[in-house]
C-alpha positions as CSV (number, residue, x, y, z in Angstrom):
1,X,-20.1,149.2,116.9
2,X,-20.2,145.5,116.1
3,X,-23.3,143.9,116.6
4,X,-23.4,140.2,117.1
5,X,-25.5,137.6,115.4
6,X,-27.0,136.6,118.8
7,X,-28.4,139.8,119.4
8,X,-29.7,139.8,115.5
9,X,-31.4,136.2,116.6
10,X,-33.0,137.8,119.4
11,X,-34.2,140.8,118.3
12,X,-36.0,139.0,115.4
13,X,-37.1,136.2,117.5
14,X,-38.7,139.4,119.9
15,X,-40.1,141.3,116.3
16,X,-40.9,137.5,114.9
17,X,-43.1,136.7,118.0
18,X,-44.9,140.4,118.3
19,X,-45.3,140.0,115.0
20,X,-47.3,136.5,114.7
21,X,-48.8,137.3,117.9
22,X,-50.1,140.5,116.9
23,X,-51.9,138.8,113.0
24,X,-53.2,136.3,115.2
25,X,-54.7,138.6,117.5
26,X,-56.2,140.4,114.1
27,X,-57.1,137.4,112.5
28,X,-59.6,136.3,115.3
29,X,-61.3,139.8,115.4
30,X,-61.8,139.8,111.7
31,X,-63.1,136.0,111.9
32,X,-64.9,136.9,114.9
33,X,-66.7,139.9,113.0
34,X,-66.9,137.7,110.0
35,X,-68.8,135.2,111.4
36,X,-71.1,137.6,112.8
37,X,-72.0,139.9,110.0
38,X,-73.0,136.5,108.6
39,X,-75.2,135.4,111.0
40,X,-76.5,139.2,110.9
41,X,-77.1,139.3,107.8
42,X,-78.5,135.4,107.4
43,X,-81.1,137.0,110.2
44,X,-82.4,139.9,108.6
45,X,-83.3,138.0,105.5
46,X,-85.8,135.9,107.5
47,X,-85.6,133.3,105.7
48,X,-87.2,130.3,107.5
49,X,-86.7,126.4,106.5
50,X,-89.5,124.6,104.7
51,X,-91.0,121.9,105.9
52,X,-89.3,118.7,103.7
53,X,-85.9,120.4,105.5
54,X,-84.0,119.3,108.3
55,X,-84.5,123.2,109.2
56,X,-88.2,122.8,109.1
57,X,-89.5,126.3,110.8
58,X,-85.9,127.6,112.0
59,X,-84.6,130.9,111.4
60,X,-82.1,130.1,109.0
61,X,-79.0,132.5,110.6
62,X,-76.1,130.1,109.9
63,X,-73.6,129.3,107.5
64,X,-74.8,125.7,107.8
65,X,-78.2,126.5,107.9
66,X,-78.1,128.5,104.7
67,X,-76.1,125.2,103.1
68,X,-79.1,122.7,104.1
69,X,-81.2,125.5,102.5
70,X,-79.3,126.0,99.3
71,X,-80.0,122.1,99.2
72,X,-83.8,122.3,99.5
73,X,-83.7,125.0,96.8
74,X,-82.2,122.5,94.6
75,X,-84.6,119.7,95.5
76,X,-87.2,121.8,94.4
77,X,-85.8,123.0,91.5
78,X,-85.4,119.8,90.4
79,X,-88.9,118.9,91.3
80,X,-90.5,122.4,89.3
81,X,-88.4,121.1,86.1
82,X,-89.4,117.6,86.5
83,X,-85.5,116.7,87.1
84,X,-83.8,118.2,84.9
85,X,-81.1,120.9,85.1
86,X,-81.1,124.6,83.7
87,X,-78.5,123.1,81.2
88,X,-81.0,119.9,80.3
89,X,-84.0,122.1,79.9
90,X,-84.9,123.5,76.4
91,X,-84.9,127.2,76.0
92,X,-88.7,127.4,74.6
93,X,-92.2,125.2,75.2
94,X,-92.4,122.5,72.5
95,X,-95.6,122.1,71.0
96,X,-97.3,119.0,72.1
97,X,-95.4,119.0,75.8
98,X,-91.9,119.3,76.8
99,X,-89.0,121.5,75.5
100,X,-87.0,122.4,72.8
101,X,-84.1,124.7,71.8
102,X,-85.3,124.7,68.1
103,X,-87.4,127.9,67.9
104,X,-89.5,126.4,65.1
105,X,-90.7,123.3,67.3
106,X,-91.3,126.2,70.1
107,X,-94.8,127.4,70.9
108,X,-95.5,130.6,69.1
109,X,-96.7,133.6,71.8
110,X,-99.6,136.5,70.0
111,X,-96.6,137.8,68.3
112,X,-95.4,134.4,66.6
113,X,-91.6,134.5,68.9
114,X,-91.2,131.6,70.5
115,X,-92.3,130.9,74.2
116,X,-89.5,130.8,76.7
117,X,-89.7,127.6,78.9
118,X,-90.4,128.9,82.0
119,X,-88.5,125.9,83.8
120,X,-85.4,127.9,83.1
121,X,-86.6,131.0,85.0
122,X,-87.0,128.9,87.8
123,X,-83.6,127.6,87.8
124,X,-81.9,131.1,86.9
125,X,-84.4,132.0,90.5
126,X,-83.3,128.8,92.4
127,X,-79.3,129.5,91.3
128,X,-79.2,133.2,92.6
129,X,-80.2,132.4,95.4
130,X,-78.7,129.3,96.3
131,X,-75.3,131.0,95.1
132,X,-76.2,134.0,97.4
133,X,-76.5,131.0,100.4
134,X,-73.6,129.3,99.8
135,X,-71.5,132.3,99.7
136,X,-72.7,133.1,103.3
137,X,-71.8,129.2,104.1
138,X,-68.4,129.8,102.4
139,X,-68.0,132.9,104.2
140,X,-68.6,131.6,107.4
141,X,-66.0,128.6,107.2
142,X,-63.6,131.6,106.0
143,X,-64.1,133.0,109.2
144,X,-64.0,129.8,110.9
145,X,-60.5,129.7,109.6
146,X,-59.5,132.8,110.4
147,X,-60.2,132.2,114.1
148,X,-58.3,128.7,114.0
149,X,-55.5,130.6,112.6
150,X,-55.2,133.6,114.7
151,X,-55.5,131.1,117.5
152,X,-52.0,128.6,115.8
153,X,-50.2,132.6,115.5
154,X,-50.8,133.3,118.6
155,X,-49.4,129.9,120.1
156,X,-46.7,130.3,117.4
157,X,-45.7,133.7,118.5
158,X,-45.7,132.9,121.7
159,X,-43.2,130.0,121.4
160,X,-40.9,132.3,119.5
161,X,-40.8,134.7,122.5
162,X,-40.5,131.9,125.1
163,X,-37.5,130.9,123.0
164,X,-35.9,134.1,122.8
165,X,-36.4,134.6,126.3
166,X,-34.7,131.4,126.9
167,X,-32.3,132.2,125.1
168,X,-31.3,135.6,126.9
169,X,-31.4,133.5,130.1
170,X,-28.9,130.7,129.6
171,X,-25.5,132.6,129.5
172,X,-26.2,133.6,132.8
173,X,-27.1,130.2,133.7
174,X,-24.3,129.1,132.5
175,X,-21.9,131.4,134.0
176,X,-23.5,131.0,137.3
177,X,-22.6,127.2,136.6
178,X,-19.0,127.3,135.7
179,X,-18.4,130.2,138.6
180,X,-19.6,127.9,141.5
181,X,-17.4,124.9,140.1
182,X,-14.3,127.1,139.9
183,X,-12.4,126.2,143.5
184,X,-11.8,128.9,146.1
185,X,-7.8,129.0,146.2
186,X,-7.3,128.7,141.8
């Protein structure tokens, strides 16, 4: 049995376009799911914009809104170590004011070990859990994507199988053609 290389074409254009329209139809659902166990999950943390936010009072529950929250974390984490960041900040109270990282310039606690800034602790607080937002933002744009995707398979696939189909179609076209153009008496 020989098999011809137009019926390969066509049977992988058919398989091709199944294919991408069956991962596009996946992608959306998983994007689709994605985007809600974020917004679920954003939800039942309760976490509510402050005041100096453009979220002021809102449910945070979005992707976005957990960005612009992430944001205000950092603004006041800034503020609580008088603008400094976690790696500008010395890891013990100096005596006199300020910080250090030289344990013997370091306040001494009831013990004589130095005292640890407490600046830091803030930012170590303010970076878990603006990390913790911005992975629901970045999760949410990964769902985002998925949908856009699943949605470009799906027209994708769908091309492939209008061109295959196309394809079966034009022999007969085509013979149809040359048949009525061959005269009667030949």
């Amino acid at each position: 049995m020989r098999i011809s290389a137009r019926k390969v074409f066509i049977a992988g254009g058919l398989v091709s376009s199944v294919l991408l329209v069956a991962v596009g139809v996946a992608l959306i659902v998983m994007g689709v799911w994605g985007r809600s166990e974020v917004r679920s999950q954003l939800r039942s943390e309760q976490i509510y914009g402050t005041e100096d936010s453009s979220i002021a009072g809102q449910l945070v529950d979005t992707g976005a809104e957990a960005k612009v929250f992430a944001d205000t974390i950092k603004k006041h984490a800034l503020e609580a170590a008088g603008g400094k960041t976690y790696a500008q900040l010395g890891r013990y109270l100096k005596v006199g004011g300020g910080d250090t990282n030289n344990p013997d310039e370091a306040v001494k606690d009831a013990n004589g070990n130095p005292v640890a800034n407490p600046a830091r602790n803030t930012w170590v607080t303010a970076t878990a859990l603006r990390t913790a937002l911005y992975m629901s933002y970045f999760a949410e744009q990964v769902s985002t994507f998925s949908i856009v995707m699943g949605v470009v398979l799906i027209v994708t696939g769908g091309g492939f199988g209008v061109l295959t189909l196309a394809a079966l179609w034009r022999p007969a076209i085509v013979r149809e053609e040359v048949t009525s153009a061959v005269p009667a008496h030949a």
